[in-house]
TORPA-426667 format. One record per residue (C-alpha): x, y negated, z. Coordinates in steps of 0.001 Angstrom, whole numbers, plus 524288, in hexadecimal, padded with zeros to 5 digits. Layout:
% TORPA-426667
XYZ...
END
This chain:
% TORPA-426667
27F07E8748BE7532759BE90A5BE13226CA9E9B49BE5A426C57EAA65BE2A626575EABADBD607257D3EAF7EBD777254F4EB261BC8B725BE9EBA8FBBEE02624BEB359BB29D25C16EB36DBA65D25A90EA7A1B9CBA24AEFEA947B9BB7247C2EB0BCBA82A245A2EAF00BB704248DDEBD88BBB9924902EC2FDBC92924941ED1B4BCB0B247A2ED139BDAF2238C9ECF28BE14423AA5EC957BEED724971EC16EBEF1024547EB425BED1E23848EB456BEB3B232D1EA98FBEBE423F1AEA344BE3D523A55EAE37BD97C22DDBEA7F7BD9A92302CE9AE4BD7D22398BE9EABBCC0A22F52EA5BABC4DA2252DE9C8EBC71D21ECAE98C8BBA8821495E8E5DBB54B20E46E85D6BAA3520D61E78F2BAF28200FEE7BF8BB1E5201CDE8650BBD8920CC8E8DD8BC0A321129E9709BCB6921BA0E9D18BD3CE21FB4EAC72BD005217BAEB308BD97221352EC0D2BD92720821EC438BD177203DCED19ABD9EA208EFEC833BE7422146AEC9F2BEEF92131AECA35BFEC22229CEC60DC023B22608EB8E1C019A220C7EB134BF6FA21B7CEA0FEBF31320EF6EA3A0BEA0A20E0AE9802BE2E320466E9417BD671201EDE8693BD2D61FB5DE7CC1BC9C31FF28E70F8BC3981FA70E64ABBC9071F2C2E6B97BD3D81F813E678BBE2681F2AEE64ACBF0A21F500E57D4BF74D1FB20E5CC6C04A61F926E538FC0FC6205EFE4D1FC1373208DBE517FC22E92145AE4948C27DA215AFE45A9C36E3213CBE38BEC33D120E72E3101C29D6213E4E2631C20E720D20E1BABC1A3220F70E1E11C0BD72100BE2CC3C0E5B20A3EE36A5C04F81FC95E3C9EC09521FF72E47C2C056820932E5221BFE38204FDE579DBF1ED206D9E65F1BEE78206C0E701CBE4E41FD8CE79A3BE9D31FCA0E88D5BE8831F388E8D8CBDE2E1EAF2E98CDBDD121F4A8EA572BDB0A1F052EA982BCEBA1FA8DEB40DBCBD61F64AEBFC7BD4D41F4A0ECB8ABD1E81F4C2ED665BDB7B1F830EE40EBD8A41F67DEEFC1BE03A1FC2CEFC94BDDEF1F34EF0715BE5161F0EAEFF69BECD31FE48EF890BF0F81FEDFEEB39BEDEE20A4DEE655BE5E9213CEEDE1FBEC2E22434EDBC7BE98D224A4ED690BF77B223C4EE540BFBF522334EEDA4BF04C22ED2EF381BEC8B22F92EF0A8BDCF223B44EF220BD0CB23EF5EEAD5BC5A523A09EDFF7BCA1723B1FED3DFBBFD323661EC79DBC28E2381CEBF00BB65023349EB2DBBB12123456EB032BA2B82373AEA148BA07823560EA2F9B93082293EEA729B929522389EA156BA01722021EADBBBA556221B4EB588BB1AB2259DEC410BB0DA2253DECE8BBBBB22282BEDBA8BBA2922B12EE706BC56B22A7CEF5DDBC77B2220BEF99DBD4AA2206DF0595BDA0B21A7CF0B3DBE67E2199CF198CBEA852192CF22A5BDD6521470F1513BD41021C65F0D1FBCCC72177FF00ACBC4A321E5BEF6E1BBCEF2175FEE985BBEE62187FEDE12BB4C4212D3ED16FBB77121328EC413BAD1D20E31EB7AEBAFA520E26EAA86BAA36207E9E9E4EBAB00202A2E9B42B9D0720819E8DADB95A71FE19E9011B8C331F3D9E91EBB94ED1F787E8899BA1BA1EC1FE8C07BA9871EF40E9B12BA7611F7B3EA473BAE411FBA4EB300BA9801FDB3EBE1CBB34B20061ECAF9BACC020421ED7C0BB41220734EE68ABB048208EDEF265BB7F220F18EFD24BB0C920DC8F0A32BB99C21A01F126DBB7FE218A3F1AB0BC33F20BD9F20FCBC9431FDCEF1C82BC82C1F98AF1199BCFEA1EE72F0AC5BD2641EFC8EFD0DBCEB01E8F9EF092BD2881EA21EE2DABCF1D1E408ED7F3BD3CD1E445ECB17BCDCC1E069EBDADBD5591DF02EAEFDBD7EE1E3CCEABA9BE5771DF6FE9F3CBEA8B1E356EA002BF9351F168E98AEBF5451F8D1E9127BFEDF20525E87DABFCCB210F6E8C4CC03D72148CE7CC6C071C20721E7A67C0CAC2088AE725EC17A61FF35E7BD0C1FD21FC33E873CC16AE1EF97E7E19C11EF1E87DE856EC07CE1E6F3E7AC1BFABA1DBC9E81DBBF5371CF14E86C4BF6C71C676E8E4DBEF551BD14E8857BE60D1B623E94B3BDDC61BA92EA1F0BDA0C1B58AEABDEBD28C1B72AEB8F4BC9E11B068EB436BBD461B177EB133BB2731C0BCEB5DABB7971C4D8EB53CBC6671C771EA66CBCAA01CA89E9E39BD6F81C834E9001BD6971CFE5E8847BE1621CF0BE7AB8BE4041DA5DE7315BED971D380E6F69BFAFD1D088E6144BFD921DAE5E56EBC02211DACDE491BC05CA1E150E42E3BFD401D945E40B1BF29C1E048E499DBE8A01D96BE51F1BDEDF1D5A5E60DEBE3661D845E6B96BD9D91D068E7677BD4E21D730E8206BCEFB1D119E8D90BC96D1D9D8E9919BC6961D2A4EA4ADBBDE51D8D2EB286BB98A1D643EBD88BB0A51DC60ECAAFBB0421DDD6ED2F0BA4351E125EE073BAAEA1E45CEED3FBA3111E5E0EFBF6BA9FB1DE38EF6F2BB5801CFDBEF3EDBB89D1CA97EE95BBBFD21C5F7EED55BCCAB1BFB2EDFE6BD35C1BF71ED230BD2E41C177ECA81BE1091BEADEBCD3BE67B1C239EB7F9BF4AD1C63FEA939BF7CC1D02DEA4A5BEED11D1FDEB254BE8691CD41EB886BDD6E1D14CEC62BBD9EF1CE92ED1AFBD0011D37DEDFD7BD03E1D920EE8C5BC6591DBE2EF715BC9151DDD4F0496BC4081E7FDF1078BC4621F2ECF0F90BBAAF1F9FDF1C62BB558206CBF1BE2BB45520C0CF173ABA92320182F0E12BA64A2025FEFE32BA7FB1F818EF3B5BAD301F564EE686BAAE91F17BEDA6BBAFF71F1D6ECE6ABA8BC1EB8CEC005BB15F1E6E2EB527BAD771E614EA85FBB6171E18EE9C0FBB1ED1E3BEE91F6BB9951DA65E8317BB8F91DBBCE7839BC0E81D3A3E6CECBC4D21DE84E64ADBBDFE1D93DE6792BB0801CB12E6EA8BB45B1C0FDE6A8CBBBF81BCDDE7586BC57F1B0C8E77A7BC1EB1B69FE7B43BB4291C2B2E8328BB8C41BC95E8FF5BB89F1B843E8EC7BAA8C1C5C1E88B6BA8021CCD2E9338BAE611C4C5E9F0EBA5D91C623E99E3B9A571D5B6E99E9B9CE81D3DCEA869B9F191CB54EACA0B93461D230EA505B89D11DEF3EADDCB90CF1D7AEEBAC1B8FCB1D7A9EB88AB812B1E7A1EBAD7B81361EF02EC545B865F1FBC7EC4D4B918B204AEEC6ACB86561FC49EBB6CB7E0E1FBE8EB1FAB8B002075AEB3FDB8D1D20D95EB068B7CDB2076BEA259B7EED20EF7E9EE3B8A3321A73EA296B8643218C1E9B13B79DB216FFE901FB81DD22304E9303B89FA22951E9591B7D05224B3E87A1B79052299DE81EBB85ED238D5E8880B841823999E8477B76FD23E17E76E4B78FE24192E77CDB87D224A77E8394B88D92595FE8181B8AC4261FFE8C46B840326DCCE8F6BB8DA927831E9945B88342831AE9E92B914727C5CE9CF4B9EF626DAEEA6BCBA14526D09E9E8ABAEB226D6DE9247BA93326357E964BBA0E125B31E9B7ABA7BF25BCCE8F18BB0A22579EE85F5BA5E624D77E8D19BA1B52488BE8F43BAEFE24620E812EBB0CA23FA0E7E5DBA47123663E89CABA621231DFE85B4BB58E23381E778ABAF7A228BEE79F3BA4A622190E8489BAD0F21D73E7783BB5A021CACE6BE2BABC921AAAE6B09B9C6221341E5F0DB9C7120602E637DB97AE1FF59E5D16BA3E8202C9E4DB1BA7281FCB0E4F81BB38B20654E57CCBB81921602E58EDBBAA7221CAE604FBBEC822117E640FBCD0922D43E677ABD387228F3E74ACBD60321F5AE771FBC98A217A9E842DBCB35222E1E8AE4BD543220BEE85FFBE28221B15E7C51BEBDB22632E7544BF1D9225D4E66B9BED6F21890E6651BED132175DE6832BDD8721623E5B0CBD9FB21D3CE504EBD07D22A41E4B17BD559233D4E41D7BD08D23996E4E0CBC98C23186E4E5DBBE78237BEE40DCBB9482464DE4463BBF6724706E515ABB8A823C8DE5626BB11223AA9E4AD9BA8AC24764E4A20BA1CF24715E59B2B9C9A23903E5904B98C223BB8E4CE9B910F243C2E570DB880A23C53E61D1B868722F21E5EF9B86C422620E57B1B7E9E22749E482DB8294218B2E4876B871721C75E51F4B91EC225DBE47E1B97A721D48E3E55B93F721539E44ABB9E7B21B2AE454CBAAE421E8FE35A6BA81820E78E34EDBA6D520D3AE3C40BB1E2214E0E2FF3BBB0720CACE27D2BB44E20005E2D56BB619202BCE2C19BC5E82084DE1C1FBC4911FCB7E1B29BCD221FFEFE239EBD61C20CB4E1F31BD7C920A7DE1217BDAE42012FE1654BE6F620D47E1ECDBEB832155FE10B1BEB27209CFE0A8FBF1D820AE5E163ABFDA02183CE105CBFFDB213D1E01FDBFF2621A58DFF53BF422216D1DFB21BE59B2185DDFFC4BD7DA21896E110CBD52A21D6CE1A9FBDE172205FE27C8BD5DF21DEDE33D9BE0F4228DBE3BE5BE3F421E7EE469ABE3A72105EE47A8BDF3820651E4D86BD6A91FE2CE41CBBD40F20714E3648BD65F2046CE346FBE3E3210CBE3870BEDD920E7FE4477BF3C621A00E4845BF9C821B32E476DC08F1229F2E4572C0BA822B9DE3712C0F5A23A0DE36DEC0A5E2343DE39D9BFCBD227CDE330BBFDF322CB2E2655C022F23A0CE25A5BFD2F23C21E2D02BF16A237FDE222EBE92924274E242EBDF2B239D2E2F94BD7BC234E0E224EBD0F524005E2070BCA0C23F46E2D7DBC3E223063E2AA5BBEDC2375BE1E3FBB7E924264E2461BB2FB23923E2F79BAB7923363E2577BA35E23FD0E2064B9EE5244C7E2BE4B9E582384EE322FB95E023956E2644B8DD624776E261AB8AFD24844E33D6B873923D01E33FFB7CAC23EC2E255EB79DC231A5E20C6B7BBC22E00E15E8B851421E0EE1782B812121C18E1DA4B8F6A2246DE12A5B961C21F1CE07EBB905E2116BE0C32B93A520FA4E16A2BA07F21DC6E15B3BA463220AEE06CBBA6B5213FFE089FBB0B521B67E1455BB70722825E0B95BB68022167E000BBBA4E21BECE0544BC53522825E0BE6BCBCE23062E0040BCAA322525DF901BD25F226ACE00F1BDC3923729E016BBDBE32350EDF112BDD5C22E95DF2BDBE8EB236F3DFC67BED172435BDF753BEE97246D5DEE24BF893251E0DE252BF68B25C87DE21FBFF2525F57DD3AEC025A26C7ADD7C4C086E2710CDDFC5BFC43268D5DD8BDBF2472645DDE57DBEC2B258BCDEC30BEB8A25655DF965BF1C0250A4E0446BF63D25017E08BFC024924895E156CC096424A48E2102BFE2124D67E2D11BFCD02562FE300ABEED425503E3BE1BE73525D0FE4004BF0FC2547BE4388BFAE425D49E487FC039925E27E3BB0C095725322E3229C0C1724F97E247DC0EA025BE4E1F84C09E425DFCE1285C04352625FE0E7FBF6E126087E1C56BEF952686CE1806BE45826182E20AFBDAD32540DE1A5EBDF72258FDE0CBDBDEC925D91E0F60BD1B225180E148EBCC8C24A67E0B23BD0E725228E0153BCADA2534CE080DBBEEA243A7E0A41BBEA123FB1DFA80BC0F4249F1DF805BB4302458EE0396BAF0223795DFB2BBAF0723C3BDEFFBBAC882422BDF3C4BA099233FEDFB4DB99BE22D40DED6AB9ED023405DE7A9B94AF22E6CDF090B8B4E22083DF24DB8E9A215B0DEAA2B861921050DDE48B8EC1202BFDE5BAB8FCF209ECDF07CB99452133BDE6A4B9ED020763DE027BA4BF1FE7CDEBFCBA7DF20ACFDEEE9BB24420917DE08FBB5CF217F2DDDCCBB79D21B09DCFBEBBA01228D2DC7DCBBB0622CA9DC93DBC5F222942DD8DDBC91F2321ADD941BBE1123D6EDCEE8BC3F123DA7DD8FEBD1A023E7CDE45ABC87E24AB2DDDC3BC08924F3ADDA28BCD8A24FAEDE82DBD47D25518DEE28BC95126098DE339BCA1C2624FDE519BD91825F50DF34EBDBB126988DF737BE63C2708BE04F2BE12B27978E097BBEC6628716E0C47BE6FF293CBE0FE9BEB972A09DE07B3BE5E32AA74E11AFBEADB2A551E1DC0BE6E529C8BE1640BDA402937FE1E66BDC4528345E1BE5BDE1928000E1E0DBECAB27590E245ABED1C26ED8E1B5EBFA66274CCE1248C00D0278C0E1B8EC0E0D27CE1E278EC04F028BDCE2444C055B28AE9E23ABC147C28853E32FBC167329065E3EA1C187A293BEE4003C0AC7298EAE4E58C07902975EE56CFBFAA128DBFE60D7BFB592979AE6C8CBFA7C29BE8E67AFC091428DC7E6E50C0CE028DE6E7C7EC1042287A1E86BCC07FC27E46E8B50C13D5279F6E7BB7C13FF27436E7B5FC05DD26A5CE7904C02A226B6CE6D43C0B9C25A9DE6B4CC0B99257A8E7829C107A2640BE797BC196726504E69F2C1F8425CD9E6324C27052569DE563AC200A25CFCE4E3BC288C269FCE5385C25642685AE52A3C172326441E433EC171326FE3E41C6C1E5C277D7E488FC138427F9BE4405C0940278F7E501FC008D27170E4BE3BF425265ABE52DFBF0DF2656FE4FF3BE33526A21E4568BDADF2689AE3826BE06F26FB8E2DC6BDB0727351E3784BCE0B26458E38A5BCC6226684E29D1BC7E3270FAE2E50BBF5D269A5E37F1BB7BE25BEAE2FC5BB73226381E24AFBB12026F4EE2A71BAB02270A9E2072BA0F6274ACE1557BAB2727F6CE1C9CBB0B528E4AE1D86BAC53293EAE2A71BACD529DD4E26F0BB69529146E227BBBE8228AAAE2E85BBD4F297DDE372BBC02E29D05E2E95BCEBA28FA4E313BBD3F828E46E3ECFBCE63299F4E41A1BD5A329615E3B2BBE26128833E4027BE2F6287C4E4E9FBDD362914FE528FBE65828762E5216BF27327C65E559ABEB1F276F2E6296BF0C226DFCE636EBE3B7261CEE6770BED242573EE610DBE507254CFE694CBD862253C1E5B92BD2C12639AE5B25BD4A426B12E63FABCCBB267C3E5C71BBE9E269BAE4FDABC0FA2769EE5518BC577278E2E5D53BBA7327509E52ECBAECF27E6EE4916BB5B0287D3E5373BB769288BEE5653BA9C5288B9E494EBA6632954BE47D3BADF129A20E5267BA6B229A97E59D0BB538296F2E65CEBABBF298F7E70CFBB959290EDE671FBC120286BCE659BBB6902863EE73B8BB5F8284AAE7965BC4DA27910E6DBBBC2E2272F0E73F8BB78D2748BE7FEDBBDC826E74E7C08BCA5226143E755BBC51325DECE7FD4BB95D25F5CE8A94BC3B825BB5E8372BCF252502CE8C44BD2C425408E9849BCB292608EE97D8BD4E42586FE9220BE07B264F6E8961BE28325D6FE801EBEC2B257A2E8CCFBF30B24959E8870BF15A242DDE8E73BE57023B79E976FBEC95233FEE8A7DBF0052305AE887FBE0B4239C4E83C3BD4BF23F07E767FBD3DA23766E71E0BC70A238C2E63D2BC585248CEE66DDBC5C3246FBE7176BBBED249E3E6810BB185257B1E697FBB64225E8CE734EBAEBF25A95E6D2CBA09925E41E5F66BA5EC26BE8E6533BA9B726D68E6AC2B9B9A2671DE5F91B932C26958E5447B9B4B2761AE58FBB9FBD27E44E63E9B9872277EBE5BE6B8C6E278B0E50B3B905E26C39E4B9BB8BB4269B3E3DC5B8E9425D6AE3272B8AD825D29E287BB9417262A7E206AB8B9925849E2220B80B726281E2A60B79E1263E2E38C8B796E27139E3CF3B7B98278C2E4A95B7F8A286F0E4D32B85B42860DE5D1FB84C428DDFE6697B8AD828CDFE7498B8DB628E75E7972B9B3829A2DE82F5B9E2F2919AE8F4CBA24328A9BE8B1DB950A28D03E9200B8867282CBE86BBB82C12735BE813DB83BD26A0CE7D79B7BF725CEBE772CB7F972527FE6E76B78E624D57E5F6FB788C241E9E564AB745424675E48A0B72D823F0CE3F10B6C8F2377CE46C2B6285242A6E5153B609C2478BE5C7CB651B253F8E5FEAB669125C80E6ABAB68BB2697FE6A7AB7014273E0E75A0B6F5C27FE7E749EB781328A01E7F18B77DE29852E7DE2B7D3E29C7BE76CEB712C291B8E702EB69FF28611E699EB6BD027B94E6B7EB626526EEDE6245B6003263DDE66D6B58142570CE5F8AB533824B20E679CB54A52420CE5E9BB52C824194E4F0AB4FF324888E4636B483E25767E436CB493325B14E3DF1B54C5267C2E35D2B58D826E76E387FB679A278CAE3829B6D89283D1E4227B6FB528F5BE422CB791828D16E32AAB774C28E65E31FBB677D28005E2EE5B5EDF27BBEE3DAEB5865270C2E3E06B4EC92690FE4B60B4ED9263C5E4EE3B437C26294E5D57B42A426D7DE610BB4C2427ADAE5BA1B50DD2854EE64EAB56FF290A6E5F01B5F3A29C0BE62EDB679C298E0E62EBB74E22A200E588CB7BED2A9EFE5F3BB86E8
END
């Protein structure tokens, strides 16, 4: 099932050509970012029809007070947020005396494009009003040089008449979030001022909770040319300055901001005006045009190693390199502090914060084309908030470390109880990143030392969460809610069980390799160890000996079970068309449950495994978590389901730019974004580690004329070529290397080409 295409095809571009269909969907798909701040593609000049204004900061959030009708012990105080920044990008413009605005204006040639390539945002149209006509460019980025500076350039090119022509750049303040629980206001102001440039310091109002406040000071300059500054302003949470003058026809103005942007994260507030103008001067020094060279070097940098080559199919390129751009628009790994929220710099929904995401999906592509110290980071990050976790275990009453589901400094912030209290299996994905980090670059240094803690800790808390079932003599788990989570408080989630399970021998297994000195800083004795041995031997893991397939709880064979294609068009998507009752009632997966298990530890599975419970499970799977589509199409490949593997690959690269699930106008789905590369490396290469061994099984997909793409693995890196016919390896970097291919040993030396295996 997919959506009317919002954005025209190109292999580098985002392009849409109409200003009010789809809006806000526009807007979220040119949203663009740093890592450090990032925002949504609003207007610069404002637009008065339906629109989400959205501008955000790393690591800057509100703790919103949890309201429930009734309160559970063990329940989150609150729900952390990403909060609404200061709108840094306006610019109003006024045409004698008619303000600018799409919503109303009539306007042509409209072009609304944003260059992934070079990471910046281009808007171009033609307006015209009685006997004037101007042709309006606008250009904006947000700088990976500079990552506290944003660019805002505009020109008005007068083709008809002689207008006069204002612009007015400012900070606005007065932001609100459109999830607020009752339009609360999460800042107020702390200093403004016009010198040494115009500036608004804001500062988040107080809370309860004992979480740290933040200060942000946002500072601009404008270098204007073919109009003179007529003011400067200053009102609460504003500050303002005026340009204006008559243009002849035939002659062009410009305006080219500067914003930087300093938070309390890095700056004290007391310093942040000093830190924010020297941002600016050291700007001034360098033209738009100069800016604007070292960011896209940067970008160029970025592409050089990440980018995936697609020939035959512009949509499937375009997809690709869609993700990866959003992907490192969010994340890059320059701050440990920080990670990949599931809506990065586009919306609000989800709150903004860390989910189990990062270690499901992001994780395994980042491994591959980043330096290892930028993995290396988001396992730090887990680490850095052990403590944390073990006081959400201690909420439940239970021991040992208790990952969140979602947070932004290790405590649980979400307010769902169905995800709060019984989601529990997100620890199994913090585990598996370590093995799966130290597997892939085959270096145990971090397990051995930070990770066994991490490790240690979890499986603590999987002892005391089982139960044993004297009846069934087997160990359990009762009260969760899968990966699925269109059902909870089921029993027996197999995938949960057999994380857990895995995780304790997991453990187990780097105890026996840890010096004594860290074996007894964790202060393991015997018999912690003897339960631990014992749970892994007697985990219960619900299965089917008719169908031999995994069931996915112990209940799920008991429902009405039905394919999805017996639902009718008008009833999809089931979330936003069923009632929540109807869905737990459902046989309809969500996303993969039990084949979320298959694809964490694909090593431990037979093929015939993988394929009887492929074909049971996909089947009702209505693919409604963004998280879906990959896992699906990796496995699918696997199974050499190559049509399958496809519609999968299509679904998750284009996910958003095809608003399949019918909710991008609500932000992009980052944390799946990782998709499309999975789908071609993972799957249509085949690419495997798990095992400590690298190891392909190319093909090349049927609407395919061939792809290339790029890897780092294990001081190397490595180019891969796959055409119809042949796949080609080529050493870029590092020293020979021995893999495996289609299951035979291959040394690479310089370069090995092969016949693809049909």
């Amino acid at each position: 099932m997919r959506m009317k295409r919002i954005a025209k095809i190109d292999p580098w571009k985002v392009i849409t050509t109409e200003v009010k269909k789809d809006k806000r969907v526009q807007e979220s798909l040119t949203a663009i970012g740093n890592g450090y701040m990032g925002l949504r593609g609003n207007f610069e000049e404002g637009y008065s029809g339906d629109s989400h204004i959205g501008t955000y900061l790393a690591g800057v959030w509100y703790p919103d007070k949890t309201r429930v009708g009734w309160w559970k012990i063990g329940y989150p105080e609150y729900f952390g947020k990403v909060i609404n920044a200061t709108n840094f990008i306006p610019v109003t413009i006024q045409v004698d005396g008619h303000k600018v605005d799409l919503a109303v204006d009539d306007v042509k040639e409209y072009r609304l494009e944003l260059d992934m390539k070079e990471g910046v945002l281009n808007r171009s149209f033609v307006w015209s009003k009685d006997d004037t006509e101007i042709a309006f460019t606008f250009a904006r980025f947000v700088s990976v040089a500079t990552k506290e500076l944003a660019v805002i350039h505009i020109e008005a090119n007068v083709l008809k008449g002689s207008p006069v022509i204002e612009m007015t750049p400012h900070l606005d303040g007065d932001v609100e979030n459109e999830d607020s629980n009752y339009d609360e206001q999460f800042w107020i102001e702390r200093d403004r001022g016009l010198t040494p440039y115009p500036y608004l310091t804001s500062k988040t109002v107080e809370n309860n909770f004992g979480t740290d406040r933040f200060t942000v000071t946002t500072m601009m300059n404008s270098d204007v040319s073919g109009l003179a500054k007529a003011d400067s302003s200053e009102s609460d949470m504003l500050v303002a300055e005026n340009y204006k003058g008559t243009v002849s026809e035939g002659e062009t103005v410009s305006l080219t901001k500067l914003v930087s942007v300093i938070t309390s994260r890095d700056v004290e507030e007391a310093d942040q005006v000093k830190a924010a103008e020297a941002i600016l001067t050291e700007a001034n020094e360098a033209s738009f045009a100069e800016l604007k060279t070292a960011h896209v070097s940067e970008w160029e940098n970025r592409w050089n190693n990440a980018d995936v080559v697609i020939e035959g199919d512009e949509a499937s390129q375009q997809g690709v390199r869609f993700n990866i751009f959003q992907l490192f628009s969010t994340y890059y790994g320059e701050d440990p502090r920080l990670n990949v929220g599931p809506k990065g710099f586009t919306g609000e929904k989800y709150g903004g914060a860390t989910y189990w995401d990062t270690e499901s999906c992001i994780l395994p592509m980042y491994l591959s084309i980043t330096d290892e110290e930028v993995s290396k980071q988001l396992l730090v990050y887990r680490h850095n908030q052990l403590e944390e976790a073990h006081v959400n275990a201690s909420k439940q009453g239970l021991e040992g470390a208790l990952y969140p589901m979602v947070t932004f400094t290790g405590i649980e912030c979400h307010n769902e109880w169905e995800i709060t209290f019984e989601e529990i299996h997100r620890n199994g994905a913090i585990a598996h990143a370590i093995f799966n980090y130290s597997t892939y670059f085959g270096d145990e240094s971090y397990l051995l030392d930070k990770g066994i803690e991490v490790l240690t800790g979890i499986s603590r808390f999987w002892a005391d969460r089982v139960h044993y079932s004297k009846r069934n003599e087997k160990y359990m788990i009762h009260g969760v809610t899968g990966p699925n989570e269109y059902e909870n408080n089921i029993n027996n989630n197999w995938y949960t069980n057999t994380m857990a399970a895995w995780t304790l021998r997991y453990t187990l297994e780097s105890l026996e390799k840890v010096s004594d000195e860290k074996k007894a800083s964790l202060n393991i004795g015997s018999e912690e160890l003897d339960k631990w041995k014992d749970i892994v031997e007697n985990m219960y893991f619900p299965k089917d000996d008719e169908l031999d397939v995994f069931v996915q709880h112990d209940t799920f064979l008991d429902k009405d079970l039905r394919p999805v294609t017996a639902l009718r068009p008008e009833e999809r998507p089931i979330n936003q068309n069923w009632s929540w009752d109807k869905i737990l009632r459902s046989p309809f997966i969500k996303q993969a449950d039990v084949l979320q298990g298959l694809y964490f530890l694909n090593h431990e599975y037979s093929l015939s495994e993988k394929e009887r419970n492929f074909d049971f499970y996909e089947p009702m799977t209505v693919h409604e978590s963004s998280l879906s589509p990959l896992v699906h199409s990796i496995l699918a490949s696997e199974l050499g389901k190559k049509e399958k593997a496809f519609e999968m690959y299509e679904r998750t690269a284009r996910l958003d730019l095809d608003n399949y699930n019918n909710d991008t106008e609500d932000g992009l789905h980052i944390t799946s974004m990782s998709g499309g590369w999975l789908s071609i490396v993972h799957g249509f290469a085949g690419m495997r580690t798990l095992t400590g061994e690298l190891s392909f099984e190319p093909y090349c997909p049927e609407k395919w004329d061939g792809y290339e793409f790029k890897l780092k693995y294990r001081g190397r890196l490595i180019k891969v070529i796959v055409d119809k016919e042949n796949v080609e390896f080529a050493l870029q970097e590092g020293d020979a290397l021995d893999f495996n291919l289609y299951g035979e040993s291959v040394t690479l030396t310089d370069s090995v080409k092969q016949a693809i295996r049909k």
